[in-house]
N, C-alpha and C positions, 0 to 999 in steps of 0.2 A: 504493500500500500504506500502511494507517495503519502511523504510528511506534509505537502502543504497542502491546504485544504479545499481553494477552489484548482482540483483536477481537471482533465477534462472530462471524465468518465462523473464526479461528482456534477457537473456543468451542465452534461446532456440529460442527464438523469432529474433532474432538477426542472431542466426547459418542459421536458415528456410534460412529469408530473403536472407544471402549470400548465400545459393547451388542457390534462384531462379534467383538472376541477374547474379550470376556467369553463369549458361547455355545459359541464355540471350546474354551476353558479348560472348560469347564461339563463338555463331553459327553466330553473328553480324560478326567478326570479320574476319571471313573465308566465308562467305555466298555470297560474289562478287566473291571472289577466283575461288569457286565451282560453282556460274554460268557461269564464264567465258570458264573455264579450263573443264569443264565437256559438258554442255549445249551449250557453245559457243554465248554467251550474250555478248552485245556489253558493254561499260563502264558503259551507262545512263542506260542500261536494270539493268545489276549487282547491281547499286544504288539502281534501284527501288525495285531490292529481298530485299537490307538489310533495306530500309525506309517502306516498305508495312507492314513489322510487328506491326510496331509505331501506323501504323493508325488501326490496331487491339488495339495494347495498349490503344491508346487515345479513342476509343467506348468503352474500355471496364471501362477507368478512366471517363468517362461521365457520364455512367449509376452507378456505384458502388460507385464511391464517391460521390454521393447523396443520393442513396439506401442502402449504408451500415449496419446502425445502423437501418434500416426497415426489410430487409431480416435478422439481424444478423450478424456479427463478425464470428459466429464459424460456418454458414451455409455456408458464403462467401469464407472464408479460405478456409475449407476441398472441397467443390464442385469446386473450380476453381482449386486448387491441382491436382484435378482428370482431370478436361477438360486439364491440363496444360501436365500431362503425355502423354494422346491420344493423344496429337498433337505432342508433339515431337518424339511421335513412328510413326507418319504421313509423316514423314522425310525421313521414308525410299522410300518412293511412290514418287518420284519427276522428272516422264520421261520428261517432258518439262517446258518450263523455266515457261508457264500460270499457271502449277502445285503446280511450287515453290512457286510461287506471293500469292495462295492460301494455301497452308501446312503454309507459314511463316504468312499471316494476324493472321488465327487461331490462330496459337500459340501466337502470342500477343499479343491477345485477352486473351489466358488463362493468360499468363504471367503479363497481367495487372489486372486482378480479384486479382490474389492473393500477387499483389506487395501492392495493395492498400490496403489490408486487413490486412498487415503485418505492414504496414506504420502508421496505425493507431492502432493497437492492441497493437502496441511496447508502446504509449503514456502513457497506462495504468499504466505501470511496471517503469516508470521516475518519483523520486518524484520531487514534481514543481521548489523546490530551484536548483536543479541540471538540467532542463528542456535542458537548451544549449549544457551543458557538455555529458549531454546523447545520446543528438539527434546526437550529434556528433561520438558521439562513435557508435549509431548504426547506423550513417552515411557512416561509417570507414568500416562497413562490406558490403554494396554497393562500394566505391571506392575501397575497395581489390577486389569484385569480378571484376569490373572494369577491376583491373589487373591481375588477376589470368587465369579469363576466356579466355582473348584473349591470355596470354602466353600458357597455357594449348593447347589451340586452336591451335596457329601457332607451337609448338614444335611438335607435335603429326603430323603435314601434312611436316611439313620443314625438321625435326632431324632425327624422328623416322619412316617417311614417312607411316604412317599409313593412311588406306583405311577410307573418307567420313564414310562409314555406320559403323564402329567402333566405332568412335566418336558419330554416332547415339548412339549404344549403354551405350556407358559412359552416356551420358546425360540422356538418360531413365531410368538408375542405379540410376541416382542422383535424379531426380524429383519422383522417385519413394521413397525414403527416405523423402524427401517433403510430401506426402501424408501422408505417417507413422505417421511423426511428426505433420501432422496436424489434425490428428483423435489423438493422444497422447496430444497435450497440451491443456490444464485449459482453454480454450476463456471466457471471462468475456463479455457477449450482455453487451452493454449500454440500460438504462432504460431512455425511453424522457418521458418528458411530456406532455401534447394533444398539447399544443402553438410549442412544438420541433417537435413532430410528425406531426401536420398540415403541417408545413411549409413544411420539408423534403419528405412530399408527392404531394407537388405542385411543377405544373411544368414552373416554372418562372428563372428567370436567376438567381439570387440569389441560387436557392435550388440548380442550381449545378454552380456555381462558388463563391467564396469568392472573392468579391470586392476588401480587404484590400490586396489579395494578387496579385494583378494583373500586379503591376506596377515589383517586384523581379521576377512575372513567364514570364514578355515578356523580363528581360534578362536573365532568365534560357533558352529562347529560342535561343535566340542570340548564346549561349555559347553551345547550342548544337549542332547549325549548324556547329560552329566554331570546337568544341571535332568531331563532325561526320566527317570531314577529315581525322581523325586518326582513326577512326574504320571502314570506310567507303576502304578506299584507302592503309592505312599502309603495306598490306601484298603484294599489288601489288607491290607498291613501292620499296618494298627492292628488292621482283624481278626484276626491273628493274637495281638497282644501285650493285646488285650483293653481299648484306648484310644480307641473308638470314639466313645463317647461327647466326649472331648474334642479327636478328632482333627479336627473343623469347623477346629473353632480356630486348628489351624496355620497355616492362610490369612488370618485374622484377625490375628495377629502379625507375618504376612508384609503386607500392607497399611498396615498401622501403620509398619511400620518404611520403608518405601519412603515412604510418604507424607511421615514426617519428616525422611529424607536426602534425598529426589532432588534439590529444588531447591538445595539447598548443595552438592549434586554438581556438577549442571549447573554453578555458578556459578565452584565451583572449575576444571576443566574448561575454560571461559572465558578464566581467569583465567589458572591454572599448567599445564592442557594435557592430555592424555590420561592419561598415565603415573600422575599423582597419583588418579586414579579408578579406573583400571582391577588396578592392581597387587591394594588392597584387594578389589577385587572378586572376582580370582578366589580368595583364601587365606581371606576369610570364606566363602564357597559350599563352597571343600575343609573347613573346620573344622565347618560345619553339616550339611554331609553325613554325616562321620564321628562328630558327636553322633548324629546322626540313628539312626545304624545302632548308636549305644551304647544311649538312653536304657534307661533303667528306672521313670521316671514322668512323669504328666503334664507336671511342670515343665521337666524337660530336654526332653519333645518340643518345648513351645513354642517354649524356646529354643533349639532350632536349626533353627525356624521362621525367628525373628528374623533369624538367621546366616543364614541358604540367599535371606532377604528381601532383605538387604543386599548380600551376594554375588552374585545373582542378578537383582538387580531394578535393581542399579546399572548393569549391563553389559549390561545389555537396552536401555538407552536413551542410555547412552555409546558404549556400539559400535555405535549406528546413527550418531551424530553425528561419529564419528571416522569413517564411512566417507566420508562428502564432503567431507573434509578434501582440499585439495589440487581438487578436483573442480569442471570446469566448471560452469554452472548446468543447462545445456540436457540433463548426466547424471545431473544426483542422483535423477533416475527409476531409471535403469540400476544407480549407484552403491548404494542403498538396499533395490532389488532382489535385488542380487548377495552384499550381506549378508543381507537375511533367507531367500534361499535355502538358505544355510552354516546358521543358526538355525534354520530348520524342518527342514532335511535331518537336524541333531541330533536334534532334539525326535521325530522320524520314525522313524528308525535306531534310534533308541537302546535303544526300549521292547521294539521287534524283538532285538537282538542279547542285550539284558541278560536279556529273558525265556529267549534262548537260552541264554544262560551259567549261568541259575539253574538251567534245568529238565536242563541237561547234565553240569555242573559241582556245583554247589553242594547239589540236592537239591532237599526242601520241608522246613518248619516255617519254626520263627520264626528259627532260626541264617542258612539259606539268603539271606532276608531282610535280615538286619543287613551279611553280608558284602557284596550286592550292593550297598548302601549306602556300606562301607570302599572298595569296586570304585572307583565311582562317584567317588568324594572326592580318588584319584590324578590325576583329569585335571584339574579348576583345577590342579594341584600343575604336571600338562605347560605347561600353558596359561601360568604362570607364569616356566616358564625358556625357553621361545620367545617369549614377549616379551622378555624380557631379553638374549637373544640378539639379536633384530630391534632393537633397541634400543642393544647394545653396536653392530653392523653401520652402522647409522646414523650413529652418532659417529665410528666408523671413516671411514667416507666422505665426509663432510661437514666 
């Protein structure tokens, strides 16, 4: 393994990674939009298009982050690549809303094969002293696509009013670059041993969850139900408060601002240890959330773009690095697995239940709206005294 740390094999690995969440993020963030506006899906229906993906995601993080280093690294990669294009050109086929619930599972199904395969193969290419600094960096290139994909997304329907099946195309342009890249780079199989290979062939809770990391993946979850407000709801939202126009942009602040923290996160992180990162991170996401659901003009939307960026973009790429903490090498397949399961199963759930809570509870207009946002803002607030809890416990014991 070279010693420094942007390699090229960590570089290419890194670019992959970002076209596959970026399309991810892209079609998440307009996919209630397009059920509602197209199909005529009620709020909870529209939740369920963008959360049904997830539970593709999460079967497909069940089976492959245990099976990984069994089938291969480079069998996983390149073959889920391929399932990952067929399904986004299945996009074009969606006469009814049962269609969509189906086109979107698949797809993140394929889009989980090969997040996980990327997630893990990145590990390779980090030498161990730089382990935090790295995962951060290639943490950096999930929270850009974060932000890329939904501005991409809502500019192309709001700015440029461009047709649904265009945007199919752009995405099948991109994942098909995906494929390329993944029959082009080097995969390194990992070699187990019979004691590594037994296990990871048995089917026990262990061989597909990592224990150590369970306690950061159920607030990864938290923290996704709480981000799935904003990917769930955002593009409605501005339609409703009449900020369409500048609402691209929120993702554009959220990028900016990730871009500028992450790496002085990571470093910190390194440095002084999880706690110093993570704290911030969930009480800027609860304070951006709860501008979010205040604003009254363009400027405040931004900024609590900025907030939900930093909140949110920090602990996307901390709480994957804090899950291998402690953790053999031969698991940070498993370990990284078992948190982005907790993260998608948020991001999945969340669009589902809050659409339920809005369309049950809260109503419609723009009130409905702003509350589901106040909603949303309590959980960093949970997330915040259960660390601190697991945290006093610690000290306790130790």
């Amino acid at each position: 393994m070279e010693e420094k740390l942007f390699n090229k094999h960590f570089v290419a690995i890194t670019v992959i990674n970002f076209i596959v969440y970026m399309v991810y993020y892209l079609f998440t963030v307009i996919i209630a939009f397009v059920a509602t506006r197209e199909l005529g899906a009620q709020t909870s229906q529209a939740g369920l298009a963008t959360g049904i993906y997830i539970l593709g995601t999460l079967l497909a993080r069940l089976i492959f982050g245990k099976q990984l280093e069994v089938f291969g690294r480079r069998l996983v990669l390149r073959g889920g690549a391929i399932f990952y294009l067929l399904t986004t050109l299945a996009y074009f086929y969606m006469p009814t809303i049962s269609m969509m619930y189906l086109v979107r599972f698949l797809n993140g199904f394929g889009y989980g094969v090969v997040s996980t395969a990327t997630n893990t193969i990145v590990t390779a290419y980090i030498p161990a002293r730089k382990r935090g600094e790295g995962i951060n960096f290639y943490g950096l290139s999930t929270s850009l696509a974060a932000a890329i994909g939904p501005f991409v997304g809502t500019f192309m329907l709001d700015n440029l009013h461009i047709d649904f099946r265009m945007i199919i195309v752009l995405c099948s342009v991109l994942i098909g670059c995906v494929v390329v890249g993944a029959f082009a780079f080097p995969v390194k199989n990992m070699s187990l041993n019979a004691e590594q290979l037994a296990k990871t062939k048995s089917w026990t809770v262990d061989s597909f969850i990592e224990k150590k990391a369970l306690f950061i993946t159920a607030i990864a979850f938290l923290m996704g139900i709480a981000y799935a407000s904003v990917l769930g709801f955002q593009k409605l939202y501005t339609s409703e408060i009449h900020l369409t126009t500048v609402g691209a942009y929120f993702f554009v602040v959220y990028a900016l601002i990730i871009t500028i923290t992450r790496p002085a996160m990571g470093r910190l992180m390194d440095a002084k240890g999880d706690k110093w990162v993570l704290y911030p991170s969930y009480l800027f996401l609860a304070m951006g959330l709860f501008l979010l659901g205040s604003v009254s003009s363009g400027g405040s939307y931004l900024l609590s773009g900025a907030l939900i960026g930093f909140g949110y973009g920090t602990f996307m790429s901390c709480g994957q690095a804090a899950s291998i903490q402690g953790v053999d090498e031969h698991r940070f397949n498993t370990a990284m697995s078992t948190y982005m399961i907790g993260l998608d199963l948020g991001l999945g759930a969340g669009p589902y239940l809050l659409g339920l809570i809005k369309d049950l509870a809260l109503g419609s207009g723009v009130a409905s709206f702003r509350h589901l946002f106040w909603l949303a803002a309590v959980i960093p607030l949970i997330c915040t005294l259960l660390y601190l809890l697991k945290t006093k416990t610690r000290q306790v014991v130790s």
